[in-house]
C-alpha positions as CSV (number, residue, x, y, z in Angstrom):
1,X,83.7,56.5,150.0
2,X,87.0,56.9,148.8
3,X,90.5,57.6,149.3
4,X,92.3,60.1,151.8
5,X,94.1,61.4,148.7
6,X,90.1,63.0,147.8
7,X,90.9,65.8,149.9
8,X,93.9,67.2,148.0
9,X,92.7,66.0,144.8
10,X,89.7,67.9,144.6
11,X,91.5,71.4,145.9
12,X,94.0,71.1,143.2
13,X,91.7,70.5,140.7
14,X,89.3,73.1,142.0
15,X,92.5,75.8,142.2
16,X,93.4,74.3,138.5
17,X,89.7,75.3,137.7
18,X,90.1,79.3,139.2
19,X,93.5,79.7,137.7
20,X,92.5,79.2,134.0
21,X,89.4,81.3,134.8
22,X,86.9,78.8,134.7
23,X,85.4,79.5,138.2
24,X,86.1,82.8,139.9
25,X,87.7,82.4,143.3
26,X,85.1,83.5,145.3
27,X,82.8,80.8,143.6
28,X,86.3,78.7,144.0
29,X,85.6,78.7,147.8
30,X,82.5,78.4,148.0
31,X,82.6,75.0,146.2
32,X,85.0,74.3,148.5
33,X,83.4,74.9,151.6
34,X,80.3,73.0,150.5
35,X,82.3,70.1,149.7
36,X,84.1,70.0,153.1
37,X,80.4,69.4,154.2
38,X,80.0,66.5,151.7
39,X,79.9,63.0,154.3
40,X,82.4,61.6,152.2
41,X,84.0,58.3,154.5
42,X,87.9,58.4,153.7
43,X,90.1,55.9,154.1
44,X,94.1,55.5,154.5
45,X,95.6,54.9,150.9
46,X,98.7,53.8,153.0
47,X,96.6,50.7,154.5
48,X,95.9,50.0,150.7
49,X,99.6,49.7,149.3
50,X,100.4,46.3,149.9
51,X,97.1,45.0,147.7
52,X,97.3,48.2,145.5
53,X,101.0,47.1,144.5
54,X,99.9,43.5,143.9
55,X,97.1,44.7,141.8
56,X,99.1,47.0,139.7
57,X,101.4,44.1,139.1
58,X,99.1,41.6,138.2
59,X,97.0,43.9,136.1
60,X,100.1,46.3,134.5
61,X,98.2,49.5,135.8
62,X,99.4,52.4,137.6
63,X,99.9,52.1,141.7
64,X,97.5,55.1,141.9
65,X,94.7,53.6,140.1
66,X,95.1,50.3,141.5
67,X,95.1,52.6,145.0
68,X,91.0,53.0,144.5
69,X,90.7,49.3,142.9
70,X,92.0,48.7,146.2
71,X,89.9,50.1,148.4
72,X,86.6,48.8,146.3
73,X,88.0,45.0,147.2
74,X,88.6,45.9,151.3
75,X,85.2,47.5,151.5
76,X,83.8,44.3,149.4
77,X,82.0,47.0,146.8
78,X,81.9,47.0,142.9
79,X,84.3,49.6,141.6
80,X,83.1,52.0,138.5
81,X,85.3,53.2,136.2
82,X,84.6,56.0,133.2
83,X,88.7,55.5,132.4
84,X,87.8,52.7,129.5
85,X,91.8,52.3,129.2
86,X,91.5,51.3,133.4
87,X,89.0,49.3,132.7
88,X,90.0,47.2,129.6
89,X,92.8,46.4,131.7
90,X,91.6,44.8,134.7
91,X,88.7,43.7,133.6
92,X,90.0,40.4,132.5
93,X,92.9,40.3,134.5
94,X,92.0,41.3,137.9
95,X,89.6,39.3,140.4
96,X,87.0,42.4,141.2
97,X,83.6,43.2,140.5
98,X,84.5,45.8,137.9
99,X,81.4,47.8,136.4
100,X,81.9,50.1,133.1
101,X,79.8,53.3,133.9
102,X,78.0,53.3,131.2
103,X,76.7,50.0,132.0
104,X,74.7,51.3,135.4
């Protein structure tokens, strides 16, 4: 699961990735294509700003991380993070199962 913001983040990091010539375009598209396929279950970050901007508060994080901390507490799941600075600072702070990646 994640946010609706998935969509555009992944084609801008994907174009990022053909401009500096570290996938061709062609290759570019096809990535693409096959993640448009991907059932990836999306939800409205604008449902999520109310409890994103409480969290960010509380915690002194950025809206936009506290945007996918967020939608882990609607959908009742544990939220991993491989951003350690994220994670040092909710993870005595904020009232969520938070889960270091490494730890898996």
């Amino acid at each position: 699961m994640a946010l609706d913001l998935i969509w555009a983040e992944f084609g801008s990091t994907l174009r990022k990735k053909a401009r500096l010539k570290e996938v061709t375009i062609q290759e570019a598209e096809g990535i693409l294509k096959d993640f448009m396929r991907f059932p990836l279950q999306t939800y409205s970050s604008k449902l999520l700003l109310n409890s994103a901007w409480q969290l960010a508060n509380d915690s002194g994080t950025t809206f936009y991380d506290s945007l996918y901390l967020a939608l882990a507490n609607s959908r009742g799941c544990s939220f991993v993070t491989a951003d350690k600075k994220f994670y040092e600072s909710i993870v005595e702070t904020v009232d969520s199962k938070i889960i270091w990646i490494e730890d898996l």
